[in-house]
N, C-alpha and C positions, 0 to 999 in steps of 0.2 A: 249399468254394470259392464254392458260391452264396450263403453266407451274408457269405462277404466282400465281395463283388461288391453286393451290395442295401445292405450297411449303409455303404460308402463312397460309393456312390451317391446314399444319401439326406443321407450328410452333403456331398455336394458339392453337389447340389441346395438345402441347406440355407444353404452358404458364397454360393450366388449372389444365393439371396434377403434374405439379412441387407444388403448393397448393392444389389440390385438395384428392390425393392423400394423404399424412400426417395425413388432414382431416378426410377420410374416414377410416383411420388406429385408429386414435383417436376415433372416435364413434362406432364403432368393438369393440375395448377396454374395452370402458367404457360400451356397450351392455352387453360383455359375462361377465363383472365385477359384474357389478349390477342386470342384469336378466331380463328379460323380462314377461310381463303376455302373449304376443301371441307367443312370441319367433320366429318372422317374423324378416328375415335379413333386408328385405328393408327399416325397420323403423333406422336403426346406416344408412344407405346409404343416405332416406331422409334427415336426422339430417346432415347430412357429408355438402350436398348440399349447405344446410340454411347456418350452419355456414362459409361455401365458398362465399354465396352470401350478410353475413352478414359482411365478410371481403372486401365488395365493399360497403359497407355502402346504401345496399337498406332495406330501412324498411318494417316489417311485418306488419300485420294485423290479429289481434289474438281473434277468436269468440267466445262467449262465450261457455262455457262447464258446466257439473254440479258441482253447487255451487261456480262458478269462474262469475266472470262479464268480458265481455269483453274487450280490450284493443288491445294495439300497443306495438312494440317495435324500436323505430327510432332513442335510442341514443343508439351509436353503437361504439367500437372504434378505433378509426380513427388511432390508431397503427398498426391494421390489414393489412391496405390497403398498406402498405409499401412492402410485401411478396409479393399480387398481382402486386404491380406497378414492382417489380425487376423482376417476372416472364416474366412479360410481355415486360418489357425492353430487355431480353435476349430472347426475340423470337424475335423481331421488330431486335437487331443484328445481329442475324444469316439468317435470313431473308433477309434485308440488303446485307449481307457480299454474301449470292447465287445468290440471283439476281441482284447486281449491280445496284437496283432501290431504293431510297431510298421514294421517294414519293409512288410508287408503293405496296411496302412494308408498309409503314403508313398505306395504302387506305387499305388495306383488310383484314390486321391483325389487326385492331381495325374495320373491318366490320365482320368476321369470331367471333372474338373472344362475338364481341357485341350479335352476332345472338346464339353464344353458353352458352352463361347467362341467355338471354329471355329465348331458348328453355328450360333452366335448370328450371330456376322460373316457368314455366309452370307446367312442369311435376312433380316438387315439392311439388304442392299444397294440400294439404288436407281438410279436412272439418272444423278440427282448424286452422289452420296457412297458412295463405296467403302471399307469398310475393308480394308486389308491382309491380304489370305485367308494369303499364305506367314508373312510376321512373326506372324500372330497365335496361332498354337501355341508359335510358340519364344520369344515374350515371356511368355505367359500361362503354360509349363511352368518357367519359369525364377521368374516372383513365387512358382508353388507350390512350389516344389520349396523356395528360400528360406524360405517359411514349416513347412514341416515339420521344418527341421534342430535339434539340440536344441545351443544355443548355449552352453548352461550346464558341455558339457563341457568337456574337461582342453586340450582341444589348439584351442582358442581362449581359452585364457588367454594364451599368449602375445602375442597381437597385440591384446588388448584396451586397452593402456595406448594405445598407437599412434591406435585408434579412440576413444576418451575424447577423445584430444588435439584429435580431427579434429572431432569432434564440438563440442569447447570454442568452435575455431574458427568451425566455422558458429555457434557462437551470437554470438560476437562481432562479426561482420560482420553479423549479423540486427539488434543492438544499435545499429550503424553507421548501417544503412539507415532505422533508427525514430528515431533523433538527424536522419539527414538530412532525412525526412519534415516531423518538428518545425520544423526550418528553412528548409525549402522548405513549409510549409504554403499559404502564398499560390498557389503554383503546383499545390500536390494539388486546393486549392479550386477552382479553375478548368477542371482535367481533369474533376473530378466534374460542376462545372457543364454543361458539356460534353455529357456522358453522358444527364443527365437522367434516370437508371434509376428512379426511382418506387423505394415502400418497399419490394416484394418484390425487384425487380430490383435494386435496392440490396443486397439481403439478400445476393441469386445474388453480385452481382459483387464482394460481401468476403469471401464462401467462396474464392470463386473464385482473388481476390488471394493469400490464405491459403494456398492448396495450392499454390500455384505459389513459397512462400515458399524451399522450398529449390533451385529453383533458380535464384534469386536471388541467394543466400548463394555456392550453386559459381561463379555471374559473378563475388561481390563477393570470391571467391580467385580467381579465375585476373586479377583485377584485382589485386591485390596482388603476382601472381608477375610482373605487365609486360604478360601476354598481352589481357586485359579482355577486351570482350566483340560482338558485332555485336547492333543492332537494325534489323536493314532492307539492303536493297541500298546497295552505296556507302558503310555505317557502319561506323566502329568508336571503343569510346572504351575508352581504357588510360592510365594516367598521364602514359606522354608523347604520344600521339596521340587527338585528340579530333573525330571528325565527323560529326557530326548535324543531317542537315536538316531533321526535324522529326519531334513528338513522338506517337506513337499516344494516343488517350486515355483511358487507362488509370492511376486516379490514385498509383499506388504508383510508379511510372516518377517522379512529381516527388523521389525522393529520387535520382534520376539524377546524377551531377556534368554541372559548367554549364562546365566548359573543364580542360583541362590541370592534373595535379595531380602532379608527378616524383616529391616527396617520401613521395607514398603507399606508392613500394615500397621505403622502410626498414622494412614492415611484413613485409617477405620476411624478416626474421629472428625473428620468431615461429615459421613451420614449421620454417627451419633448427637454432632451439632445441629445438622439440619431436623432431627425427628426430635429432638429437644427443644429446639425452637417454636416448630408448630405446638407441639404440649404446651410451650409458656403460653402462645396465643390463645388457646382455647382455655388454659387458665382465667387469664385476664379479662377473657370474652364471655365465661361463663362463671357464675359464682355458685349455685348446688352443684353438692357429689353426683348429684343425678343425670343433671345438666351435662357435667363433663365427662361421664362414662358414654352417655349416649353420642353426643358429637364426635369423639376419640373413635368412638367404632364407626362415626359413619366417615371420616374421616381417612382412616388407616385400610379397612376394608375395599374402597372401591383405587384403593392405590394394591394391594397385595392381590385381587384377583387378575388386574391385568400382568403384575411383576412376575405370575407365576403363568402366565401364558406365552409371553415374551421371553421365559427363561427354557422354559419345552421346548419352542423355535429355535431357539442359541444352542441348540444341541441334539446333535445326532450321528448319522455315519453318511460319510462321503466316498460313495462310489462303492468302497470296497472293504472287506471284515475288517483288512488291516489297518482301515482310518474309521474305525469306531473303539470309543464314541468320539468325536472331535466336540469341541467347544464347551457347555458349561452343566451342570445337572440342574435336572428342571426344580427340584425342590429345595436345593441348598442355599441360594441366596434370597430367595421370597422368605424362607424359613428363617434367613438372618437378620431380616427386618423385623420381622413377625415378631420376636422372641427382641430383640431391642425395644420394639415400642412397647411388648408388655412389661419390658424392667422399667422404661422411663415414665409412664402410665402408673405404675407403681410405688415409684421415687414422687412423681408429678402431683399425682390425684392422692394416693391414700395416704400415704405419710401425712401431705398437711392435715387432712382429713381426721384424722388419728390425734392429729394434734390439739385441732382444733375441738374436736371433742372431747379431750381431757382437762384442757382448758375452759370449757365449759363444764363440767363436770367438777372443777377444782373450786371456779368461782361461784358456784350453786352452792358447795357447801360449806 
């Protein structure tokens, strides 16, 4: 037991610093770059932390100071999280691969790892900036816990076409957004100008844009499905409703639409192709009523509890009262799949169903 305990330790130890580390090199940087008024190392070491714990997507709580009102920062983005989840995958391997336990290994490198985020958030805290003491075990046990699962088995094949599909999608609205940029270049130039970030801070703030990419892409669907998306108090833009008093300056926003677009949700019959597809498969694949209700729900299900965990993340408030909520509602587009696959499930499974037992019912008598 003690040898399980030391060697998933040191591999959690090991998943922190593979991220945490870069981190704290990056806030060093930008410290002795820009300068400090107390010139106390431990404030780039704080910083180093947050933005580590801000790459597991726990939100802050941010008090007021002079002449700032108070606020939050809870959208967060969700590109980040991908450096901790691979850290963390390759501690959960080698982990694995020394002790020949593979559950064993699960159990304490996502206990180990969990207990060294709290104590981080802890010791983090200042008299501004709070990170989330209760969310930060139960975001940070849930990225580990995802990274230890072995995906390659038998019973996430079924829902893999589903996810491909989903997947396709955000590239193509990624695709969208780089078409719009190109044509709104005039306006990115201008945001940038704006900025003035200098070459390091220019560097920061296209990583920056970068990880925030996906949840960009879940706006530019739940804009496709009607619902679009808020930036700020008082906004929203969706194809038929468009209102925006003005623009944060952040140059990736210039591929924003600039008014009213209705015809963009003929685009809604892309997912409704893709989730009528898989239904014909599990038609074809399955022949009882039985058969195809239960597949359809194991199927739709482990797609709709991550869509609605990924959609909570795509939305919250930045910084300040006046930029919430930014981004997308956690329940409106998981809810628009939800409610499509039980029409097409409907159209899919009962109807033939229906038919096919009248049909028998006709020729019996």
């Amino acid at each position: 037991m003690g040898r399980i305990l030391l060697i998933t330790f040191q591999q959690a130890l090991r998943s922190v610093a593979l991220t945490l580390f870069p981190l704290s090199f990056i806030a060093l940087f930008a410290w002795a770059t820009a300068g400090s008024a107390t010139g106390n190392t431990s404030d780039p070491i704080r910083a180093a932390i947050w933005l580590w714990l801000g790459g597991h997507l726990i939100p802050f709580e941010l008090s007021s100071a002079s002449g700032f009102t108070g606020g939050a920062l809870s959208y967060l983005p969700i590109g980040a999280t991908l450096f901790a989840w691979l850290a963390l995958r390759s501690g959960f391997r080698r982990s694995s691969e020394f002790l020949g336990n593979h559950r064993a290994a699960r159990t304490f490198i996502v206990f180990w790892y969990t207990a060294i985020a709290t104590v981080a958030a802890l010791l983090s805290q200042d008299s501004n900036i709070k990170p989330n003491l209760i969310l930060t075990p139960i975001f940070v046990s849930l990225i580990a816990i995802s990274a230890t699962v072995n995906y390659s088995a038998a019973s996430f094949e079924r829902f893999k076409f589903l996810g491909y599909l989903f997947m396709a999608l955000l590239g193509l609205i990624l695709l969208t957004v780089s078409a719009s940029l190109v044509i709104h270049f005039s306006v990115v130039k201008s945001l940038s100008v704006v900025i003035q970030p200098g070459i390091m801070g220019g560097l920061l703030l296209t990583l920056l844009q970068l990880l925030y990419l996906p949840n960009i892409a879940l706006s530019g669907i739940s804009y496709l499905f009607g619902f679009g998306f808020n930036l700020g108090l008082g906004t929203q833009i969706s194809p038929t409703i468009f209102e925006l008093n003005s623009l944060p300056a952040i140059p990736i926003l210039g591929s924003l639409p600039t008014s009213k677009h209705p015809l963009a949700l003929i685009a809604i019959v892309i997912p409704i192709l893709a989730i009528a597809l898989n239904q014909l498969l599990i038609l074809i694949s399955h022949k009882s009523l039985r058969a195809r209700q239960v597949e359809t729900l194991k199927t739709i299900v482990p797609i709709l509890v991550p869509l609605f965990a990924v959609s909570y993340f795509a939305g919250g408030t930045l910084l300040t009262q006046d930029m919430s909520p930014v981004g997308i509602s956690w329940w409106e587009l998981a809810s628009a799949v939800a409610a499509l696959q039980l029409i097409i499930s409907a159209i899919g499974i009962y109807i033939p169903a229906t038919f096919s037992y009248v049909k028998l019912k006709w020729s019996g008598n």
